[in-house]
N, C-alpha and C positions, 0 to 999 in steps of 0.2 A: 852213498859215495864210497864208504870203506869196502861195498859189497863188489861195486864194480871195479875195486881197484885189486881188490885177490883175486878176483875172476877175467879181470884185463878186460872188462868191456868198458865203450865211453862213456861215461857219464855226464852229463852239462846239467848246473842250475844255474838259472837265471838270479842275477840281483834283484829282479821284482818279487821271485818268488821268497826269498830269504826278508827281504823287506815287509811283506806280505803277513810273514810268521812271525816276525820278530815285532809288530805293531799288533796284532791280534794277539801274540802273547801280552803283551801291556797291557792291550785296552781288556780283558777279560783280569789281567792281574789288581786293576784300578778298578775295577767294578766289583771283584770279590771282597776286596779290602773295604770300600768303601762301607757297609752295612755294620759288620762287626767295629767297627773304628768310630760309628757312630752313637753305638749302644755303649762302648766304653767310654766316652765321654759326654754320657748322662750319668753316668757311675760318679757314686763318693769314693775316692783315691781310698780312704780310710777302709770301707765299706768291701772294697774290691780285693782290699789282702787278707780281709778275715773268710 
């Protein structure tokens, strides 16, 4: 978008597609998290700062 606006061409994105990225950024953000969040909370709190 910033490229087409120094170079004066049009640009159009659609709300599907910003929708599109912005749900696939989550659900990949919820799916990374989930594993490591799992193994920390088989952890002794005690255990995990030594």
């Amino acid at each position: 978008v910033v490229l087409g606006m120094v170079m004066q061409i049009p640009v159009s994105v659609s709300w599907e597609s910003i929708l599109v990225g912005v749900i696939s950024a989550s659900v990949i953000g919820v799916i990374a998290g989930i594993q490591p969040a799992k193994k920390a909370a088989r952890l002794n709190p005690i255990e995990a700062l030594k």
